[in-house]
Backbone bond lengths (Angstrom), bond angles and torsions (degrees), N, CA, C in turn:
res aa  C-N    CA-C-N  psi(-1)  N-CA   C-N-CA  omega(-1)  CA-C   N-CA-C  phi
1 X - - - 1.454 - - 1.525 108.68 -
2 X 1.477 133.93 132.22 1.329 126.21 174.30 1.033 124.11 -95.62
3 X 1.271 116.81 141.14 1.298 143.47 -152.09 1.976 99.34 -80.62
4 X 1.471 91.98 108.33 1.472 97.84 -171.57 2.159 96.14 -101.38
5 X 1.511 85.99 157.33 1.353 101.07 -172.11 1.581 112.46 -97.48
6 X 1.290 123.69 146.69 1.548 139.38 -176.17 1.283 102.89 -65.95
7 X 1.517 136.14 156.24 1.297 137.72 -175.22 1.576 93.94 -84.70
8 X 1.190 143.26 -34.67 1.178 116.09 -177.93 1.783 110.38 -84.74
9 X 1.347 112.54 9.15 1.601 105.18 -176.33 1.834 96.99 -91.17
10 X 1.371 107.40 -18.66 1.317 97.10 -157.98 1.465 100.71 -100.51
11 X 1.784 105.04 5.33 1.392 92.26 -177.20 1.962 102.24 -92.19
12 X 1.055 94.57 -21.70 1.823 128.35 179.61 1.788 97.09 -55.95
13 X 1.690 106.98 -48.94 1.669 105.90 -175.86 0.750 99.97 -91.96
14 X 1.157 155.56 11.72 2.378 161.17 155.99 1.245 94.88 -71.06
15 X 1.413 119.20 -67.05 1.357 130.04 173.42 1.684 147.02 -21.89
16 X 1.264 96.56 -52.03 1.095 140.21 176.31 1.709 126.08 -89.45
17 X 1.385 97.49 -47.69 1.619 104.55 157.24 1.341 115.69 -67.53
18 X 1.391 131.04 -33.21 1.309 119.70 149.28 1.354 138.76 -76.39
19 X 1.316 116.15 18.90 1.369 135.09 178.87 1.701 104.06 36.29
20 X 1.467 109.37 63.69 1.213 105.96 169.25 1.928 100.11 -126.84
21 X 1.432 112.15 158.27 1.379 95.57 -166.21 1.858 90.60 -117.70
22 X 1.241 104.24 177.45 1.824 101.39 -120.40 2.440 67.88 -82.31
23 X 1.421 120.96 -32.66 1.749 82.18 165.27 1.005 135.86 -73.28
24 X 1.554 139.91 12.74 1.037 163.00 -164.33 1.790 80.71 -105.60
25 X 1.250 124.37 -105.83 1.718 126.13 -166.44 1.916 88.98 -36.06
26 X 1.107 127.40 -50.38 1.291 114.92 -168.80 1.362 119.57 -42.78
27 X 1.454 113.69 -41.64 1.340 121.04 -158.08 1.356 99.60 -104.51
28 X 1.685 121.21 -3.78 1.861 117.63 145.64 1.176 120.58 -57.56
29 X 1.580 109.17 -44.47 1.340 116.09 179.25 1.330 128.01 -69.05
30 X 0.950 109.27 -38.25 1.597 129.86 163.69 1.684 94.04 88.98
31 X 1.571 105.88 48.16 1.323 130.18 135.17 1.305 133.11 -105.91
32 X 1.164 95.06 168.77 1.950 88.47 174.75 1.604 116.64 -96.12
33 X 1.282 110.92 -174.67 1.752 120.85 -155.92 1.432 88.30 -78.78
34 X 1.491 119.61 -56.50 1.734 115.73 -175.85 1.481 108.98 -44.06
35 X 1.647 118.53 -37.66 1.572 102.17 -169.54 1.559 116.23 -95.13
36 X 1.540 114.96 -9.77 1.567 107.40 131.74 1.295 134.78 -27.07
37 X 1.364 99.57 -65.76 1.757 109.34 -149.83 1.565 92.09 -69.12
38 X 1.523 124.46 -40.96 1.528 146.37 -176.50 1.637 97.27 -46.46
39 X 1.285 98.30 -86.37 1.865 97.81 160.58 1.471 131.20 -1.87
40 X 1.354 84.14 -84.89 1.846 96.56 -175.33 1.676 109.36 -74.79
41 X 1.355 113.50 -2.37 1.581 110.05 151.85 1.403 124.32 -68.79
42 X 1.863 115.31 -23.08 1.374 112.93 -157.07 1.324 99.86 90.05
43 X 1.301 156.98 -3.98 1.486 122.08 172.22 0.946 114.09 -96.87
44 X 1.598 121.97 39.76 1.814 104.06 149.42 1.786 79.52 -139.40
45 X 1.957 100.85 155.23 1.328 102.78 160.36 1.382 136.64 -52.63
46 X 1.076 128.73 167.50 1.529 124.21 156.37 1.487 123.20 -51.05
47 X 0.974 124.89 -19.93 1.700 138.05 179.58 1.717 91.34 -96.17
48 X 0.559 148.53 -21.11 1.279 142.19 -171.80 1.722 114.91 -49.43
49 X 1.271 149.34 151.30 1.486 136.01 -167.55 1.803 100.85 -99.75
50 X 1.407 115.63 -15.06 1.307 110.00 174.61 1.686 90.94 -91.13
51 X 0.905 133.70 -49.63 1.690 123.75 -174.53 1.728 104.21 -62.35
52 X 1.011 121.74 -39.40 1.862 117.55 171.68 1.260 118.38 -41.79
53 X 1.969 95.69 -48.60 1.790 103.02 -164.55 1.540 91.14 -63.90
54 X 1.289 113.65 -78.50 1.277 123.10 -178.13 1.514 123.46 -9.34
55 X 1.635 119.13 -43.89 1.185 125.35 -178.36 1.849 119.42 -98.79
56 X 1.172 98.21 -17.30 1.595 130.57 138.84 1.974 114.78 -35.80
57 X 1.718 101.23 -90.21 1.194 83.39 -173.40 1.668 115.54 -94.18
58 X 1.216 114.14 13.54 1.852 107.83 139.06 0.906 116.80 -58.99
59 X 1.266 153.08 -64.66 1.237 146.73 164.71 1.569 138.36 -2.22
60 X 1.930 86.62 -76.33 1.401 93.35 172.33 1.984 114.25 -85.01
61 X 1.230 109.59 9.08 1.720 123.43 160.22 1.578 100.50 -58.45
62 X 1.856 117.85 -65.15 0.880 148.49 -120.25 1.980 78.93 -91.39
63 X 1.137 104.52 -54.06 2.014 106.47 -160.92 2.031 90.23 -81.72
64 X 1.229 116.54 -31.27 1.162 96.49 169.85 1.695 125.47 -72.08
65 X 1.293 105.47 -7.59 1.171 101.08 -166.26 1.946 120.73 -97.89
66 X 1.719 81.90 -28.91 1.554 126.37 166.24 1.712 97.55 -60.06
67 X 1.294 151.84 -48.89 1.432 142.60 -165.24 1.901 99.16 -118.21
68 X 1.759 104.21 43.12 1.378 114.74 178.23 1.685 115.34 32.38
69 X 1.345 123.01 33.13 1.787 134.11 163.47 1.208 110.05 -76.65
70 X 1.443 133.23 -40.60 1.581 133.76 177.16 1.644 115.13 -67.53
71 X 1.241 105.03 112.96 1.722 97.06 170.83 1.344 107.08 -109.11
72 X 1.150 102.03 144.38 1.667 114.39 -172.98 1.928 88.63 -66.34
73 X 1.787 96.19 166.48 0.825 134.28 -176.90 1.978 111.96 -71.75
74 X 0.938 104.78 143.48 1.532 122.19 -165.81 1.744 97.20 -53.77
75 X 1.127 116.31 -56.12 1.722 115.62 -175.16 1.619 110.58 -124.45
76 X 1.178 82.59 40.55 1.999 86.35 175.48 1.836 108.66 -68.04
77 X 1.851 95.26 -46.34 1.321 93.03 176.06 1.525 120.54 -70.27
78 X 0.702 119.81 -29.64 1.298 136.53 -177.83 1.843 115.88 -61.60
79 X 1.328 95.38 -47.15 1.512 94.90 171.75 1.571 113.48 -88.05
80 X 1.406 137.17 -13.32 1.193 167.11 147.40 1.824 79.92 -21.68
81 X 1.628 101.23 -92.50 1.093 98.78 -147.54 0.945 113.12 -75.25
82 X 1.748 132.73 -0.35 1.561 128.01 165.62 1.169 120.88 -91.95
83 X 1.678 122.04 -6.65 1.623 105.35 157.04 1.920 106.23 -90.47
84 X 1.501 124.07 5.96 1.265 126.48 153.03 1.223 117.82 -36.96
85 X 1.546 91.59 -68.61 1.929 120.15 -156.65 1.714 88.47 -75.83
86 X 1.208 127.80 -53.80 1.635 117.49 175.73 1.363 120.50 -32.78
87 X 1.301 102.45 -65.82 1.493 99.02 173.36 1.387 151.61 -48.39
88 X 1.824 89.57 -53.17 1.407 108.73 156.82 2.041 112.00 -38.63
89 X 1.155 108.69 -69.98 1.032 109.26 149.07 1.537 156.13 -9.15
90 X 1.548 92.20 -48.44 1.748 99.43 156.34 1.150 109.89 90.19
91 X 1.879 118.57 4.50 1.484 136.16 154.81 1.221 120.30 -76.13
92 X 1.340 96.59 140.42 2.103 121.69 164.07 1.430 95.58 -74.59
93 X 1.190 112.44 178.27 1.449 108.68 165.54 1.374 100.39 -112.10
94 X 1.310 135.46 10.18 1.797 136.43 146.90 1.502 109.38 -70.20
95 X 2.002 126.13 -35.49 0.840 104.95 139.22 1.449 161.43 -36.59
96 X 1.383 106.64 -58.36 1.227 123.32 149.52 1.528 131.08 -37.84
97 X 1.451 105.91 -53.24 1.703 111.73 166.46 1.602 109.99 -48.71
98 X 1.676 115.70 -63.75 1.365 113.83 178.04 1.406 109.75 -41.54
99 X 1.073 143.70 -51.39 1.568 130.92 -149.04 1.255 99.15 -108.40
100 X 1.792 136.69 9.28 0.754 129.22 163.91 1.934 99.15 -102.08
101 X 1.084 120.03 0.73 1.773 128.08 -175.81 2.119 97.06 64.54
102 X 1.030 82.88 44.96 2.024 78.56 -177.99 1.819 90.78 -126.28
103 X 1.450 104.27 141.82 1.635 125.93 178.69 1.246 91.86 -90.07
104 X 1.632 103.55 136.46 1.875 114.15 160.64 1.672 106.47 84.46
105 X 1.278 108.27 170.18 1.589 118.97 167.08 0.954 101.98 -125.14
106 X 1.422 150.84 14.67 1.379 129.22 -176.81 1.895 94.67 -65.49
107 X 1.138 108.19 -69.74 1.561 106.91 -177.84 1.432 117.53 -25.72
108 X 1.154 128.68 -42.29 1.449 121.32 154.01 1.031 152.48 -58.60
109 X 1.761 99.94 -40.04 1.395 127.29 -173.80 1.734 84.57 -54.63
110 X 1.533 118.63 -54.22 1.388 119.56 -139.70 1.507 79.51 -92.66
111 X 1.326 163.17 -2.93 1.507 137.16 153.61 1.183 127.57 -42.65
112 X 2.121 83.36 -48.84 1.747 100.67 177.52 1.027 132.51 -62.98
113 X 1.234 112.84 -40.88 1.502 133.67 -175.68 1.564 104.58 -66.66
114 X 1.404 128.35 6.25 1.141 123.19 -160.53 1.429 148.02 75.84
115 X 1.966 118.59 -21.80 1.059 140.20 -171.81 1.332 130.11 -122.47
116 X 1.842 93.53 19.96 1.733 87.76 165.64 1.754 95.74 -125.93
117 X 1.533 104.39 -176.81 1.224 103.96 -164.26 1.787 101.78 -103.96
118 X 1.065 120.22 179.40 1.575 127.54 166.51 1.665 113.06 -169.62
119 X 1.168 89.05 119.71 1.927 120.47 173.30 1.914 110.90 -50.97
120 X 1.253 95.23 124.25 1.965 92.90 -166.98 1.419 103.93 -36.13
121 X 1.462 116.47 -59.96 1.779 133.91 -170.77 2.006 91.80 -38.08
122 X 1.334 114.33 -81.24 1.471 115.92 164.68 1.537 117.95 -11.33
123 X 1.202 103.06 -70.57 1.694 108.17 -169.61 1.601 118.83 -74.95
124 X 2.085 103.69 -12.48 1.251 91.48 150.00 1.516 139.91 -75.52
125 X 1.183 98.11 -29.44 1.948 122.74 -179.29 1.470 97.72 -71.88
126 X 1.069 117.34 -29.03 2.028 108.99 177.97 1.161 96.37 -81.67
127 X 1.462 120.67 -40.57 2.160 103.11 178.35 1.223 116.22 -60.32
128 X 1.382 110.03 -54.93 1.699 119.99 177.80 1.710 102.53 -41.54
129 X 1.500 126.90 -44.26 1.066 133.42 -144.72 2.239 90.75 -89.98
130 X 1.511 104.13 -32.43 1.369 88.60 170.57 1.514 128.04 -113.70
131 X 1.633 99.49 31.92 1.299 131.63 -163.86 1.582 109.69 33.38
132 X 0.991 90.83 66.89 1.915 110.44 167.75 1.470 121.41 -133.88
133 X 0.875 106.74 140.69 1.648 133.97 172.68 1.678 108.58 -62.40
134 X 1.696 110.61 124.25 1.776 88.73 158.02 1.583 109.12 -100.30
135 X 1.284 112.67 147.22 1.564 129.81 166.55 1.430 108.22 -118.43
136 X 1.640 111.38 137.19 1.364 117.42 167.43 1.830 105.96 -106.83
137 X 1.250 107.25 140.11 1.080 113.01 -165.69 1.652 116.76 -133.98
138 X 1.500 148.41 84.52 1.013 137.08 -174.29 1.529 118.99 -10.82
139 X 1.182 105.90 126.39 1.701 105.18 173.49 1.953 112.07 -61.94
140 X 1.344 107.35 131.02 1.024 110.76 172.23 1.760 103.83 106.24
141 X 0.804 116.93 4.28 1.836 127.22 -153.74 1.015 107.66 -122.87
142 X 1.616 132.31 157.01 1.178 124.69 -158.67 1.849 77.86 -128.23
143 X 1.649 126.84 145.58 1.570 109.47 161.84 1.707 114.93 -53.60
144 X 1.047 79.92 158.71 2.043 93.37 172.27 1.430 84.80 -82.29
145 X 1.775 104.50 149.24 1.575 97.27 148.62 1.183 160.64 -93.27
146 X 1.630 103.67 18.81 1.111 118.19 166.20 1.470 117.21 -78.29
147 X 1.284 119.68 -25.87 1.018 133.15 175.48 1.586 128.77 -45.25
């Protein structure tokens, strides 16, 4: 028998396949991030007016993104590949805070997630901190390998 998915999991994998993070869809919806996360737990029905919006502006995410109109987010990749290198790594991002001397993860959470910002000096001390290198690389481009 196959293993069918919960309406809030599949609103969670819409989400996510569009690499938007759930305040990002929140603030399509013109909800907030808590009634995301609430959502894609299942605690509101499918009829629900915060579960509508939600599946609402996935949608029009989904057809803009479908006739190439959606452009990803400014540091989606970017935080992509630094909760990569974290992990690999074998860091929390409370880890990370400690050895960077910074309180909390929100500041991270939101690098990763694509929607916070970070100062070059910063984004060098987070490579050092997940012993990674930054490279800039033309969009669309693969590095040379000499490079």
């Amino acid at each position: 028998m196959p293993e069918t998915s919960l309406p809030g999991e599949v609103l969670r994998d819409r989400r996510r396949a569009l690499r938007l993070t759930a305040a990002q869809l929140g603030q399509r919806a013109g909800i907030s991030k808590t009634a995301v996360v609430k959502a894609e737990r299942g605690l509101f029905s499918s009829s629900a007016p915060s579960y509508v919006a939600i599946r609402d502006a996935l949608d029009a995410a989904e057809a803009r993104h479908a006739v190439g109109d959606e452009q990803p987010d400014r540091h989606s990749g970017l935080g992509d590949q630094l909760r990569r290198a974290r992990t690999v790594a074998g860091l929390t991002q409370d880890d990370v805070g400690d050895l960077l001397g910074r309180r909390g993860n929100a500041w991270l959470t939101g690098i990763e997630g694509g929607w916070g910002s970070i100062t070059p000096d910063r984004l060098d001390q987070l490579a050092a901190a997940l012993g990674c290198e930054i490279h800039i690389v033309p969009i669309g481009k693969e590095p040379r390998p000499d490079a």
